[in-house]
C-alpha positions as CSV (number, residue, x, y, z in Angstrom):
1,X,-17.9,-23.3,-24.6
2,X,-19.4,-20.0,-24.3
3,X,-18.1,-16.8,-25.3
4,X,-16.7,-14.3,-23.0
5,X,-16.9,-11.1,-22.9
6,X,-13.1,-10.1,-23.3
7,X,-13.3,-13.2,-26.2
8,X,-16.3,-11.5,-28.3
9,X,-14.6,-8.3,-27.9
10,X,-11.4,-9.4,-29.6
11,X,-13.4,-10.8,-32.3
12,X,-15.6,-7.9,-32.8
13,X,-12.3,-5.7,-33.2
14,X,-10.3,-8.0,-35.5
15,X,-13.8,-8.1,-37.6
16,X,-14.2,-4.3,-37.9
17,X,-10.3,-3.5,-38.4
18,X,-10.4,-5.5,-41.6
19,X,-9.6,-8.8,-39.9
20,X,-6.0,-10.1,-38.2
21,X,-4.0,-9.3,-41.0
22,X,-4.6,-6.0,-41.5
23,X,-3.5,-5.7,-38.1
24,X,1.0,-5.1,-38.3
25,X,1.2,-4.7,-34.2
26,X,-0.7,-4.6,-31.2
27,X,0.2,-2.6,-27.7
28,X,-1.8,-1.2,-25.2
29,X,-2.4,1.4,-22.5
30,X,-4.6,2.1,-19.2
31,X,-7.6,1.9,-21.3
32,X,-7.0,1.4,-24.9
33,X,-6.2,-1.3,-27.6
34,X,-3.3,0.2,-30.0
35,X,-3.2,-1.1,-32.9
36,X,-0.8,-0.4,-35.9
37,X,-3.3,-0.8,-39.0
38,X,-1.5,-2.2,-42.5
39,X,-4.9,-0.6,-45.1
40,X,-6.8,1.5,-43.5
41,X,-9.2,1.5,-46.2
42,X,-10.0,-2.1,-44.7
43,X,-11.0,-0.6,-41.0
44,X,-15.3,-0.1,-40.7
45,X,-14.3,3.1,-38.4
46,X,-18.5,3.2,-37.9
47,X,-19.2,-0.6,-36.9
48,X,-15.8,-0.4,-35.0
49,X,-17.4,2.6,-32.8
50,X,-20.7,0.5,-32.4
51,X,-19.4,-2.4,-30.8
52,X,-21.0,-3.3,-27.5
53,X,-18.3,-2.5,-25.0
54,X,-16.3,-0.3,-27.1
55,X,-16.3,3.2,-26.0
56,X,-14.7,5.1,-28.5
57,X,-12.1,5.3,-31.5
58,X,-8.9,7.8,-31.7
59,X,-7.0,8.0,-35.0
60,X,-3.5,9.2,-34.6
61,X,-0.6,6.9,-35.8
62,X,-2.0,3.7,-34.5
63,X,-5.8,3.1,-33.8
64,X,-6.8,3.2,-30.6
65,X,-9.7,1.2,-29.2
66,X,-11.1,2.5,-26.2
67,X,-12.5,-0.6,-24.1
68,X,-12.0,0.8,-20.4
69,X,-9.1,-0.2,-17.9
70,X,-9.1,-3.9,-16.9
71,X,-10.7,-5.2,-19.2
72,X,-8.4,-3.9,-21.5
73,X,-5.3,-6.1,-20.5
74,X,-7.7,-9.3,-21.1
75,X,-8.8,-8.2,-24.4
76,X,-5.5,-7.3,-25.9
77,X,-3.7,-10.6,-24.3
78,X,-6.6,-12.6,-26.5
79,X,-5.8,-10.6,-29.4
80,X,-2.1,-11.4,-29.9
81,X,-2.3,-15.0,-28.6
82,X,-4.9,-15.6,-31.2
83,X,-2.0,-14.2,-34.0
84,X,0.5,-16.6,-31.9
85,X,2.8,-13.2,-30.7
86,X,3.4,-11.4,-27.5
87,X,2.3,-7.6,-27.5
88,X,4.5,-5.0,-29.3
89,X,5.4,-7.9,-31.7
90,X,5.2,-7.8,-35.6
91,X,1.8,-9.9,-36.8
92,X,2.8,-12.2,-39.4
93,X,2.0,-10.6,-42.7
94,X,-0.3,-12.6,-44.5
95,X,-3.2,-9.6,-45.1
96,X,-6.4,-11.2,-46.1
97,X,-6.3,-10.7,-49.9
98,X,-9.4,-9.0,-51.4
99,X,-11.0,-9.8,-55.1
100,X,-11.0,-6.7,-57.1
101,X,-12.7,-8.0,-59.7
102,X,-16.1,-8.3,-58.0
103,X,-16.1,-4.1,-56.8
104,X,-18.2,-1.8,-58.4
105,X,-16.7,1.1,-59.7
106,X,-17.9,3.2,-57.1
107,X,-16.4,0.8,-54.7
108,X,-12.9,1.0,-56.0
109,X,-12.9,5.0,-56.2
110,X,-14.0,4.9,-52.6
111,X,-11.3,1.8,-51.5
112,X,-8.6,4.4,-53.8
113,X,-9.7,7.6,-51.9
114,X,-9.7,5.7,-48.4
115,X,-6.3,4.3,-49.3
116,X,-4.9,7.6,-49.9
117,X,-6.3,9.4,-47.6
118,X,-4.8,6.9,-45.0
119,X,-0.8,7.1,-46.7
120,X,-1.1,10.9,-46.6
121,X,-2.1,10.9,-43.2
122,X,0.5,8.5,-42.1
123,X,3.1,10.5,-44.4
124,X,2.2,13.8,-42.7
125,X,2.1,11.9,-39.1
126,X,6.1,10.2,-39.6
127,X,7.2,13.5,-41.5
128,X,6.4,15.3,-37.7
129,X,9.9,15.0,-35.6
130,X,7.7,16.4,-32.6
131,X,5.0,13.5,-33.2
132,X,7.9,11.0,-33.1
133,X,9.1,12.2,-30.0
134,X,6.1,12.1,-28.7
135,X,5.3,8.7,-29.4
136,X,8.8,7.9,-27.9
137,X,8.0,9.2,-24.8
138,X,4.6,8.0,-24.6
139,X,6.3,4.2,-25.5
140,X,8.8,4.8,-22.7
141,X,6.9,5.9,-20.1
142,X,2.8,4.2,-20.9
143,X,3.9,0.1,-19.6
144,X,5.3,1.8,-16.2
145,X,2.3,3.5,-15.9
146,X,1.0,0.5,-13.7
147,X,4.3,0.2,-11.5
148,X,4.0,4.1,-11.0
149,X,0.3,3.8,-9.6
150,X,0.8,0.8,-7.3
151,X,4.3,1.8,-5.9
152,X,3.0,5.5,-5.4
153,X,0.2,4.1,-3.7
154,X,2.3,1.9,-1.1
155,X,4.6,4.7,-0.9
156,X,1.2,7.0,0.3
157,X,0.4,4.7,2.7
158,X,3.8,4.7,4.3
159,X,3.8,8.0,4.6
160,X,0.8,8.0,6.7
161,X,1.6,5.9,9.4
162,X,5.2,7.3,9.5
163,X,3.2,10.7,9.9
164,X,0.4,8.9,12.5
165,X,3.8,7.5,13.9
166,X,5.6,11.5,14.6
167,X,2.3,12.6,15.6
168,X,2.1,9.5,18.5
169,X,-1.3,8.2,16.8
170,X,-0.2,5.1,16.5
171,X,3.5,3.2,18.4
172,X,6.4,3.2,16.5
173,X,5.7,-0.4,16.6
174,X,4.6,0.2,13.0
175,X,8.1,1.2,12.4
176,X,9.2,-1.9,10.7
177,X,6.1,-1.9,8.7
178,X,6.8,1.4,7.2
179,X,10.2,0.3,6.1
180,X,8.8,-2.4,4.1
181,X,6.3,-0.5,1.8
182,X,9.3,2.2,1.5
183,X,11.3,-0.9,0.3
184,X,8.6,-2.0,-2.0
185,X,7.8,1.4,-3.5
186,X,11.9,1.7,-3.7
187,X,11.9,-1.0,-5.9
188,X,10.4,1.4,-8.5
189,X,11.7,5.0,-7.5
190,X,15.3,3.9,-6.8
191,X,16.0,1.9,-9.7
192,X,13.5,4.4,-11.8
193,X,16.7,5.1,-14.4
194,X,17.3,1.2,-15.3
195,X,13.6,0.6,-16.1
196,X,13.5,3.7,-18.2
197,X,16.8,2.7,-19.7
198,X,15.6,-0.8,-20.7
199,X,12.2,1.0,-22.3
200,X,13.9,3.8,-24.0
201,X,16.4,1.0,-25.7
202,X,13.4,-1.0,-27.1
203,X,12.3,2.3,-28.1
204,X,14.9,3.5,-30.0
205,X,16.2,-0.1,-31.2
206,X,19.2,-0.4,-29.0
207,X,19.4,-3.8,-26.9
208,X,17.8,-3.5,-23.6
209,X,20.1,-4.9,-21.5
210,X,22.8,-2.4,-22.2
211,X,19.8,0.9,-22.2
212,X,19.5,-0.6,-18.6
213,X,23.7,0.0,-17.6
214,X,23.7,3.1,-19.1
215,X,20.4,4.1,-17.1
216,X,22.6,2.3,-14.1
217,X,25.6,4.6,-15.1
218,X,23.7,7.6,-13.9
219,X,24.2,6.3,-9.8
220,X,27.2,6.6,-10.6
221,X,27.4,3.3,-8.3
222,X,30.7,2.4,-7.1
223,X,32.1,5.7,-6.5
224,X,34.2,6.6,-3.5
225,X,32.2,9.5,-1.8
226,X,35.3,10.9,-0.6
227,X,37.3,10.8,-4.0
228,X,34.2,11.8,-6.3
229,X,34.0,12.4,-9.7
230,X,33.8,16.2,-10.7
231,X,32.1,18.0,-13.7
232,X,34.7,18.9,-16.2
233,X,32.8,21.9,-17.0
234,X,32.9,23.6,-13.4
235,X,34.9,21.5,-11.2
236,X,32.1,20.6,-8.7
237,X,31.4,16.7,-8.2
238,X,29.3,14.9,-9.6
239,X,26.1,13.5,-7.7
240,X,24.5,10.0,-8.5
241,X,21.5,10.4,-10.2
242,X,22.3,13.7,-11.5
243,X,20.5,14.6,-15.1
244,X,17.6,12.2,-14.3
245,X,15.9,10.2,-16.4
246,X,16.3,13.2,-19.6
247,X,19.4,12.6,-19.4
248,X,19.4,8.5,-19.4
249,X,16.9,8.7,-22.3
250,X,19.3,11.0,-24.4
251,X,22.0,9.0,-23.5
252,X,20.0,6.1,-24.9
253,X,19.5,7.1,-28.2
254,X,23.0,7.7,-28.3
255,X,23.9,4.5,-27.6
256,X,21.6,3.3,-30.2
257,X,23.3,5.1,-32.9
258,X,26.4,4.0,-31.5
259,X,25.0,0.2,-31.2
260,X,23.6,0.3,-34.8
261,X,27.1,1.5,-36.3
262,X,28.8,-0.8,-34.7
263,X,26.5,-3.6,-35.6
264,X,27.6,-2.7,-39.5
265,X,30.9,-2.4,-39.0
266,X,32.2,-5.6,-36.9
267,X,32.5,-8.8,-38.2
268,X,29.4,-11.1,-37.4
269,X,31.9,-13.7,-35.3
270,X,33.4,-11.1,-32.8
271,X,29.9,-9.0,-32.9
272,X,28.4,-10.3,-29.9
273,X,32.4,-9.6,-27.9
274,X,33.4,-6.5,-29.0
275,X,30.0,-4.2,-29.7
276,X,28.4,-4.0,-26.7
277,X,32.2,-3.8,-24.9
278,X,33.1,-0.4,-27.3
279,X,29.3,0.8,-27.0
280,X,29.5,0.5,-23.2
281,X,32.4,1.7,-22.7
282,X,31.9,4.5,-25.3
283,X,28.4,5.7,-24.2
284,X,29.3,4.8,-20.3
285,X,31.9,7.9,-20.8
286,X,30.2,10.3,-22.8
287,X,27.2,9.9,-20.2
288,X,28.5,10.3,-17.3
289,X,31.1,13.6,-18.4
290,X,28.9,15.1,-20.4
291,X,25.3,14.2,-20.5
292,X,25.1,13.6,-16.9
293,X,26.5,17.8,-16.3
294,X,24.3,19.3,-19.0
295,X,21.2,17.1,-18.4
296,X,21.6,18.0,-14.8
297,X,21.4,22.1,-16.0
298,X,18.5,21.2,-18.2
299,X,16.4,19.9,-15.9
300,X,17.1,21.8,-12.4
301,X,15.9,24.7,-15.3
302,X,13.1,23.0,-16.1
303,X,11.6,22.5,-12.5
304,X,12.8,25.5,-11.2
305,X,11.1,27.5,-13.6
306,X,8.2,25.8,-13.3
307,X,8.1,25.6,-9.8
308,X,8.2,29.5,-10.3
309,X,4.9,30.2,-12.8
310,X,3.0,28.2,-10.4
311,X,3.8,30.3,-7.4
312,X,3.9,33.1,-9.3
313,X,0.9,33.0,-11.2
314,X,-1.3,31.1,-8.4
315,X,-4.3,30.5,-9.7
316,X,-4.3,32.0,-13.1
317,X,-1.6,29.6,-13.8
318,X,-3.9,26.7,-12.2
319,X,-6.6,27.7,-14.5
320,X,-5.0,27.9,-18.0
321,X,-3.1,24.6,-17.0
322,X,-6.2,22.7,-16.0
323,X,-8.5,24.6,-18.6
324,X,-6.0,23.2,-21.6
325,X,-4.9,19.8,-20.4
326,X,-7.7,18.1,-21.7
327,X,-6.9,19.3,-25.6
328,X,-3.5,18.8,-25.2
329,X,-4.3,15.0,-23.7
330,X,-6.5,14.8,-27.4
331,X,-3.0,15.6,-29.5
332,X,-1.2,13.6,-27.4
333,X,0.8,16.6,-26.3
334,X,0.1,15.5,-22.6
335,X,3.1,12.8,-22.9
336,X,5.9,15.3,-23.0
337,X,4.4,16.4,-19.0
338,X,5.7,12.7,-17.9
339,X,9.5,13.4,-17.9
340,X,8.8,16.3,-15.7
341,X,6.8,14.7,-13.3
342,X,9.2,12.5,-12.5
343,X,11.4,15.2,-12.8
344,X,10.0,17.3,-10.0
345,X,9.4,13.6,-7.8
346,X,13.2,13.4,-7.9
347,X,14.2,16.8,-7.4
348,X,11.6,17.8,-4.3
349,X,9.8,14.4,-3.8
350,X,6.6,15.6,-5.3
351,X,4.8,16.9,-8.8
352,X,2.7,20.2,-8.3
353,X,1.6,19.9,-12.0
354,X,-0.4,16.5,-11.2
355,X,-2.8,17.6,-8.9
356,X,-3.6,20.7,-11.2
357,X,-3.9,18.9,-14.2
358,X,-5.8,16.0,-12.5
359,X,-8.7,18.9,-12.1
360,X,-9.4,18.5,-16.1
361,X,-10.9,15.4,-15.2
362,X,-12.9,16.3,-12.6
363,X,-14.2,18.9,-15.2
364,X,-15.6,16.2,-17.1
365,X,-17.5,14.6,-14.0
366,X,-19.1,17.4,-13.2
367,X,-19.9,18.0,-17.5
368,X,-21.3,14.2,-17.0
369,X,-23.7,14.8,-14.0
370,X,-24.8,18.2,-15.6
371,X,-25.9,16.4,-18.6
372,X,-27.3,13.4,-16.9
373,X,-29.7,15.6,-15.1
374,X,-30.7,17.6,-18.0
375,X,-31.2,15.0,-20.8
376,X,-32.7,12.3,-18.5
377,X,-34.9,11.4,-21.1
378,X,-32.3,11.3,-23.6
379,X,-32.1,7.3,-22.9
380,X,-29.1,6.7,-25.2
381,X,-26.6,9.1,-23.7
382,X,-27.5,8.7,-19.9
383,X,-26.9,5.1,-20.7
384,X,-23.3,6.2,-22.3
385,X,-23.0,8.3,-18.8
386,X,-23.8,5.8,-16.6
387,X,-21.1,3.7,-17.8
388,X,-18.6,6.5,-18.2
389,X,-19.0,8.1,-14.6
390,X,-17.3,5.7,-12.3
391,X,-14.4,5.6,-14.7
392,X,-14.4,8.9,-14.6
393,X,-14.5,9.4,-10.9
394,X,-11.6,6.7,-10.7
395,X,-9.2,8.8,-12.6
396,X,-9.9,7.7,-16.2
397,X,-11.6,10.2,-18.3
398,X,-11.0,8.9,-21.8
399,X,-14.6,7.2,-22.2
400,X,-16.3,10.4,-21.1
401,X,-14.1,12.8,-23.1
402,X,-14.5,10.4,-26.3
403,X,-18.1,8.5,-25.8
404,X,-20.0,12.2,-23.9
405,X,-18.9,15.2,-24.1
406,X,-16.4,15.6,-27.1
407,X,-18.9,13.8,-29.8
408,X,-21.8,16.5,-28.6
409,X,-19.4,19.5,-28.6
410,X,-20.2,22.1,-26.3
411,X,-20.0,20.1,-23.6
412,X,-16.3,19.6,-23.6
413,X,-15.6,23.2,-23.7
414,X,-17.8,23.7,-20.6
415,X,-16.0,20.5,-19.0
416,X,-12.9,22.0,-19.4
417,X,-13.7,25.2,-17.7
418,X,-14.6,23.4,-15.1
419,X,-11.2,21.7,-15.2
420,X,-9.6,25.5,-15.3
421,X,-12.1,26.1,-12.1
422,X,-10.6,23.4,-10.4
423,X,-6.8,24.4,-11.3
424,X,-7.5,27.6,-10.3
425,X,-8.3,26.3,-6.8
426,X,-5.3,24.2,-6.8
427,X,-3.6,26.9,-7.9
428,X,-4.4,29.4,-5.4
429,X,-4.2,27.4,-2.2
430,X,-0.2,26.0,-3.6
431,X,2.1,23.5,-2.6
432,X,-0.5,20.6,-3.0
433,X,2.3,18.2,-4.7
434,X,1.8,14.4,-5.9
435,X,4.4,11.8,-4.6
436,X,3.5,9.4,-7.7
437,X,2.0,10.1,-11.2
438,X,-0.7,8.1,-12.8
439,X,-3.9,8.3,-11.4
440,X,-5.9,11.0,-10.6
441,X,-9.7,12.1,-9.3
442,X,-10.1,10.0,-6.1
443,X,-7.7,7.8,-6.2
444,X,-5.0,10.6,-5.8
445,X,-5.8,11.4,-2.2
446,X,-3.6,9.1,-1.2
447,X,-0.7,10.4,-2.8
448,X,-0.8,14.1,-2.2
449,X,2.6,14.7,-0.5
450,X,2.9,16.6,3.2
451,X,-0.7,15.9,4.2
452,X,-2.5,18.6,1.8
453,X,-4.8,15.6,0.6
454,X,-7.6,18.6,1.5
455,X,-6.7,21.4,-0.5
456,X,-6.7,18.8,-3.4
457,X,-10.3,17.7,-2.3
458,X,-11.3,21.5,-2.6
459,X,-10.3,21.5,-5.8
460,X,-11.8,18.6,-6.8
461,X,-14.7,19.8,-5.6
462,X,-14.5,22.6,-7.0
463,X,-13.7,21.1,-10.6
464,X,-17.1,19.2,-10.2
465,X,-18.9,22.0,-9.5
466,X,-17.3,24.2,-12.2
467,X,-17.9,21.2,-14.5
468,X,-21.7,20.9,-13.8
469,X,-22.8,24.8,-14.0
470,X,-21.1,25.7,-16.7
471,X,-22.4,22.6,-18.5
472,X,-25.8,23.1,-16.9
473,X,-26.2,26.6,-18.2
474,X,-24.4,27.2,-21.4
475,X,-23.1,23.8,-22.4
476,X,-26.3,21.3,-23.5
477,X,-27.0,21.6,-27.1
478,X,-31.3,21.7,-26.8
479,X,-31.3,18.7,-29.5
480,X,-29.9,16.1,-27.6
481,X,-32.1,16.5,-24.5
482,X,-35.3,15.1,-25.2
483,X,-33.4,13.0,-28.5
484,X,-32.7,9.1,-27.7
485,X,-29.8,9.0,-29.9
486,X,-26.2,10.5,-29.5
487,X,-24.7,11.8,-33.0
């Protein structure tokens, strides 16, 4: 039977990683195969990074194979069927042993200083309690990345025909229609705080079924609205939902603490009664009568005073967000923006750091087409282009940030002004919100909230054109554009 694509791929990776069992887990993203490596010392970083169909490599504390979105779910569905797990499981640890006794001497001083090198890198990496909760977050919030994208999406288009319905475009024939993609995208936004409950308790080791209840807990379901619950610090009541999903993933941890101790402490033949009964019960209570009143503070703070720099600064706030997005995205710094997307979606129906921060990628499309047009005969690197652009254009910028412009330099820092161009625009006109985080370039339109989808086109425009003359002029190194290769 012949090879597919996807099946050669898989092969290709477990071959350059040091083979299946250097591999201890396997996860991945929108466009990337994470991999947690056992010796890195094993891993051909060089071959792994020529692979046809691989387009790039990020080392942070799991590799991350950058294959393209798609293609990516079909790859890394291969890879953990062939080591007979599911993703996010453990690889069974039978590492492919290696005969010493054959190296040069040369050889084992290299295999030594690789080895090292790798256990002080991952030393430094677990040592970093902002790292970790970065990671955390990312975990949480990267598998609902697809349910945020397609909900959103529904939820766009039922906003306009309900607005074609007010404006008498269309009958309200199309009533019953609306309610069912507000039912569908409901299906995510409403129950938002049990998925996130479920993913924080894998997270943080606590059994997903209860990090669901205690993400429930929050809707405070059940309560009489005319006898509410009040918030011992001030008296006022309490509102379902209150604290948002900061809270429920505080609460979490809390409960896996809680979980864990317990698990030590009760005998093994009531376990399975009385620990999730007293960790319930425990957690239920300090969530909703404290976490739920001071998580509630936290992040109406956190909006708020965000909501403020952007319409106080205007565009100069535009610019330095979509400007810095980009590096922050490379130190994974951009995870920590997901909590207040959703944040923002709860608390006014729409994110106005999205569309800003979406302008970092249009930075890089125009970066592309400046480079495309002025090392055509660099044949190499427009091929690289060609199959980054319509990625790019889609909303995923990784394989032009890691395959073009960061490996030549220059051209990254010229793509994000162009990002900061674009921001600024954003920026300036205001109140161009997102009802949905996850994608961004063109396939935002649809979810920019109050019909403002054409101030965000401005800027997207303008974040292409930004891109591509600031590239054009001051960001093309002179040795790459006559050069067929792409160092």
């Amino acid at each position: 039977m012949t090879e597919t694509k996807e099946q050669r791929l898989a092969r290709e990776i477990y071959e350059k990683v040091g083979g299946m069992g250097n591999v201890a887990k396997l996860i991945h993203c929108m466009t990337r195969v994470r991999m947690t490596i056992r010796d890195h010392s094993k891993v051909d970083m060089e071959g792994l990074k020529a692979v046809d169909g691989v387009m790039g490599v990020v080392e942070d504390d799991t590799l991350q194979v950058i294959v393209g979105p798609g293609i990516v779910n079909k790859v890394s569905n291969i890879m953990v069927a062939e080591a007979g797990v599911k993703l996010g499981e453990p690889f069974p640890n039978h590492p492919e042993k290696q005969d010493k006794s054959v190296l040069t001497d040369r050889e084992r001083v290299e295999a030594k200083a690789a080895e090292v090198k790798a256990k002080e890198k991952a030393k430094h990496n677990n040592n970093s309690a902002f790292k970790r909760v970065l990671k955390s977050i990312a975990n949480i919030f990267v598998p609902l990345i697809p349910a945020f994208v397609g909900a959103g999406i529904i939820g766009g288009i039922a906003a306009i025909f309900s607005n074609l319905m007010t404006a008498g475009s269309i009958s309200q024939d199309w009533a019953t229609i609306v309610t069912t993609l507000n039912i569908i995208k409901n299906g995510l936004f409403f129950y938002l705080v049990i998925y996130v409950g479920v993913n924080s308790a894998n997270e943080f080791g606590a059994t997903p079924g209860l990090g669901g209840i205690i993400g429930a807990t929050t809707m405070l379901t059940g309560m009489n609205p005319e006898a509410p619950l009040t918030n011992i610090f001030n008296g006022h009541p309490l509102a379902p939902g209150q604290g948002g999903i900061i809270g429920v993933i505080f609460a979490v941890w809390i409960l896996a603490l809680v979980e864990k101790r317990l698990h030590k402490v009760i005998p093994n033949s009531i376990d399975i009664i009385v620990t999730p009964t007293i960790a319930l019960l425990v957690v239920g209570l300090f969530t909703i009568f404290i976490v739920m009143p001071v998580a509630g503070v936290v992040s109406s703070a956190l909006v708020g005073s965000i909501t403020w720099v952007l319409n106080v600064g205007g565009a100069f706030s535009g610019f330095i967000l979509g400007l810095f997005f980009l590096p922050m995205v490379m130190f994974g710094l951009h995870q920590i923006l997901t909590p207040i997307h959703i944040e923002m979606i709860n608390t006014s129906g729409y994110t106005l750091l999205l569309p800003i921060l979406a302008m970092a990628g249009a930075g890089q499309v125009g970066a592309a087409f400046a480079l495309w047009v002025k090392c055509r005969k660099n044949k190499k690197l427009t091929q690289l282009i060609k199959g980054a652009l319509p990625v790019g254009i889609l909303g995923i910028g990784e394989p032009l940030i890691y395959g073009v412009t960061l490996p030549l330099g220059r051209p990254f820092i010229t793509a994000c002004i162009g990002g900061g161009i674009g921001g600024a625009v954003i920026g300036g006109i205001g109140n161009i919100g997102a009802i949905a985080i996850g994608p961004s370039g063109i396939p935002l339109i649809p979810l920019i909230a109050n019909g403002h989808w054409m101030g965000y086109i401005i800027g997207l425009l303008a974040g292409y054109i930004g891109g591509f003359i600031a590239t054009y002029f001051f960001g093309v190194p002179k040795d790459i554009q006559e050069e067929s290769k792409l160092d």
